[in-house]
C-alpha positions in Angstrom: 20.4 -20.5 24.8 20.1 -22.3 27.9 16.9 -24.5 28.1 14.3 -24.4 31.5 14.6 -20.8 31.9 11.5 -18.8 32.8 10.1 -16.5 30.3 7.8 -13.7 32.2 5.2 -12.3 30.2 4.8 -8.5 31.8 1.1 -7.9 31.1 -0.4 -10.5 32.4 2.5 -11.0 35.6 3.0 -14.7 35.0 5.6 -16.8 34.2 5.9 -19.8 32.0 8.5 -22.2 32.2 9.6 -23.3 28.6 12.2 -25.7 27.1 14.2 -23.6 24.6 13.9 -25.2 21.2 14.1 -24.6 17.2 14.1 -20.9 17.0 13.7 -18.9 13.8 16.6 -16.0 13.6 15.9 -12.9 15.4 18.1 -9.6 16.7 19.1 -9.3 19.8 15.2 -7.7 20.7 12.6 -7.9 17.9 9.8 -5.0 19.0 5.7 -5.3 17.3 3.6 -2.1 17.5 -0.5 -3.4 17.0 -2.8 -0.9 15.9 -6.4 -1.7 15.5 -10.1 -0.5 17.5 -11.7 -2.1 20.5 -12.9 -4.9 20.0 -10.9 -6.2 17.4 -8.7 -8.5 20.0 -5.4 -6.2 19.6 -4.7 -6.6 23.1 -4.6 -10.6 22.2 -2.9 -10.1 19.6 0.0 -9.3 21.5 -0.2 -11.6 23.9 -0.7 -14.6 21.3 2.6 -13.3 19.7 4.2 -13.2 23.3 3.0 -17.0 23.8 4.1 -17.8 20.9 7.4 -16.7 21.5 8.2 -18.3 24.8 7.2 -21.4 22.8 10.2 -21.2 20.9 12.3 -20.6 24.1 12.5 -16.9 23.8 11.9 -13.8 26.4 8.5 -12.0 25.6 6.5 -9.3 26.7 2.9 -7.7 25.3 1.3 -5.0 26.9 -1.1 -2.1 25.6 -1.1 1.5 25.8 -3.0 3.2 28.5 -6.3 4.9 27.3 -10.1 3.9 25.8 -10.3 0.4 24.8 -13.9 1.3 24.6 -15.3 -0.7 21.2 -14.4 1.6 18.2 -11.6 3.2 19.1 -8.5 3.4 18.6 -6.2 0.6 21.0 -2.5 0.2 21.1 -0.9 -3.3 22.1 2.8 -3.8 22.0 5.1 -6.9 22.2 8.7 -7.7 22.5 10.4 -10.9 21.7 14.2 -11.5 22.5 17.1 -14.1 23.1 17.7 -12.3 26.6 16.0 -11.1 29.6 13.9 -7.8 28.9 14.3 -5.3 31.2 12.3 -2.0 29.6 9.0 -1.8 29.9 8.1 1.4 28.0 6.2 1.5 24.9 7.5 0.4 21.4 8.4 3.6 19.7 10.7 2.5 17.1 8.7 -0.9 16.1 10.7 -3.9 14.3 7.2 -4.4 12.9 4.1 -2.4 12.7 0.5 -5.0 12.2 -2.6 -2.3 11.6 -5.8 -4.7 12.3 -8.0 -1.5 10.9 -7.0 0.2 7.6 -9.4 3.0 8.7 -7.2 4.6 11.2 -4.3 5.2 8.4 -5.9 9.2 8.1 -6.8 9.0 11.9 -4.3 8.2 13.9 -0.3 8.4 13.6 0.3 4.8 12.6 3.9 5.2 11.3 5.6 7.1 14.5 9.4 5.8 14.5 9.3 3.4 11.5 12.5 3.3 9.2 12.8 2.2 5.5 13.5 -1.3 7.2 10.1 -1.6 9.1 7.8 -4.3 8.6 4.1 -3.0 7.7 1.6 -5.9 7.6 -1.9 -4.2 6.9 -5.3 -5.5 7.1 -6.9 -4.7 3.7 -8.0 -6.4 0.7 -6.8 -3.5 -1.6 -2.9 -2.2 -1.7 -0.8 0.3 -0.2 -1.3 2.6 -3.1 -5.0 1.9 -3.0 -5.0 3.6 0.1 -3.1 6.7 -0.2 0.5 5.3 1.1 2.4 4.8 -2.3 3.8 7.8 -2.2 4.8 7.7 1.6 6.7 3.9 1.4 8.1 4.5 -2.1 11.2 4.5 -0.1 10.6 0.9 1.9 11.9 -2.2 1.5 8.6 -3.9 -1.1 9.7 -7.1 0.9 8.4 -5.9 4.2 5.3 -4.7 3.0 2.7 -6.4 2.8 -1.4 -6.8 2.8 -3.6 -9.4 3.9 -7.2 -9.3 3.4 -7.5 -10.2 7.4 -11.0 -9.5 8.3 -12.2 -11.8 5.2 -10.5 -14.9 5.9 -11.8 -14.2 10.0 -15.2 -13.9 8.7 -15.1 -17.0 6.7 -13.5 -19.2 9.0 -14.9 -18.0 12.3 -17.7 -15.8 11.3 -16.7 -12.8 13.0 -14.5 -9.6 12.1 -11.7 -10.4 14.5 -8.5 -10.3 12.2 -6.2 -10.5 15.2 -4.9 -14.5 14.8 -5.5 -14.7 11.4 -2.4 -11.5 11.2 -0.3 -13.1 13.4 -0.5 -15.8 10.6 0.6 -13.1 8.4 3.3 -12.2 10.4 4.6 -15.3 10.8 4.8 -15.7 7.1 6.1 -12.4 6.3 9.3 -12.1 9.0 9.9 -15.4 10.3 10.3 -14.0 13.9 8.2 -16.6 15.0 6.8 -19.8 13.0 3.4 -20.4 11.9 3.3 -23.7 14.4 4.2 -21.9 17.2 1.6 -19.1 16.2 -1.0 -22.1 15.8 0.2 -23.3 19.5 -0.5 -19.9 21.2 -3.9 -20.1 19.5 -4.6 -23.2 20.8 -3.6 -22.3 24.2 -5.6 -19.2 24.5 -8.8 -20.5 22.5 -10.8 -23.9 22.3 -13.2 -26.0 20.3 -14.5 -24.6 17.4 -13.0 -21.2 18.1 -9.6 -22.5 17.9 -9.7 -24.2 14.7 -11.0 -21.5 13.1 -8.7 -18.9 14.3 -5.9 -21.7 13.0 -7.6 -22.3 9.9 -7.8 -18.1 9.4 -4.1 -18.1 10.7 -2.5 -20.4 8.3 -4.7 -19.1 5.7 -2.9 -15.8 6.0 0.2 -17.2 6.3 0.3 -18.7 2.8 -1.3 -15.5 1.2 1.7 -13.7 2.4 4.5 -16.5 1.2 2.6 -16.6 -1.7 3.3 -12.8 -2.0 6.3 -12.5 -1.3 7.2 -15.3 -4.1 5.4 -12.8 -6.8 7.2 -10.1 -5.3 10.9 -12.0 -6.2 10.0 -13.1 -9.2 8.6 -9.2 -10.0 12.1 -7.7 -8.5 14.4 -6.9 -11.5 17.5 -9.1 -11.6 
């Protein structure tokens, strides 16, 4: 990958100019779909995901879905992160990765439009997939790429508000390696300061080790 290239960042119409570095593997274009309400940050989300991204040396964009972003309902964010210039701008329909910031929307809204046995499925919750009606619905998934993380908790106690939107991007780093959890911590950084900042980190790598740590009990649960 060459190095000094500019990385544009659609949403926001910016460029950054970033020195391509260590890079976690990734396809060609890796494509997040962020459900969540107003007010829960799911715009930012993407965005942090984008920066984090272009941190690594990679082409990123994060936009959101046109509509209410009105506190309480329902908000769409997307993001795309590639080894190449990005050159669509429509929305994610097929996602690489879905992140739901708000378990309450799962009987709401159409959360799982276009996702495969494949797709990741990081959910805010502090119960399970099955706890919430979807057992029967990802029976077929990979167990690998799903996974919960009790998100608004850990925001709560490290920042004091419900705003799960950093401490999922944690998650995510942890759960597809598409990014790393430094570079997530950078982008939080970037965006945030002071207090703020280190809580959101704090929340982030929080999350980030509660989903290694699940994965490692779902390996050593997988039959041989």
């Amino acid at each position: 990958m060459r190095t000094d290239e500019v990385h544009q960042e659609t949403m926001a119409g910016r460029a950054h100019l970033v020195t391509a570095g260590e890079s976690a593997p990734v396809r060609s274009t890796f494509e997040v779909r962020i459900h969540g309400r107003g007010g829960q940050g799911v715009v930012t989300a993407a965005e942090l995901l984008s920066v984090a991204a272009f941190n690594e040396g990679r082409w990123a964009q994060a936009f959101p879905s046109f509509g209410s972003e009105r506190t309480g309902a329902p908000v769409v964010a997307f993001c795309r992160i590639s080894e190449r210039e990005i050159r669509t701008h429509e929305p994610v329909l097929a996602p690489d990765a879905l992140i739901i910031q708000d378990a309450t929307l799962i009987h709401q809204v159409d959360l799982f439009s276009g996702v495969t046995a494949d797709t990741y499925i990081l959910l805010n919750t502090a119960g399970s997939f099955d706890d919430l009606g979807l057992g029967e619905f990802v029976a077929g998934f990979r167990h690998d790429h799903l996974l919960t993380v009790p998100a608004t908790e850990l925001a709560m106690r490290h920042i004091g508000r419900p705003v799960p939107n950093a401490v999922l991007l944690g998650g995510f780093a942890g759960m597809t390696g598409v990014v790393s959890e430094e570079s997530v911590v950078a982008a939080i950084r970037q965006r945030f300061a002071g207090p703020l900042a280190e809580g959101n980190v704090a929340a982030a790598r929080e999350a980030f080790r509660y989903v290694t740590d699940e994965e490692k009990e779902l390996e050593r649960a997988a039959p041989d």
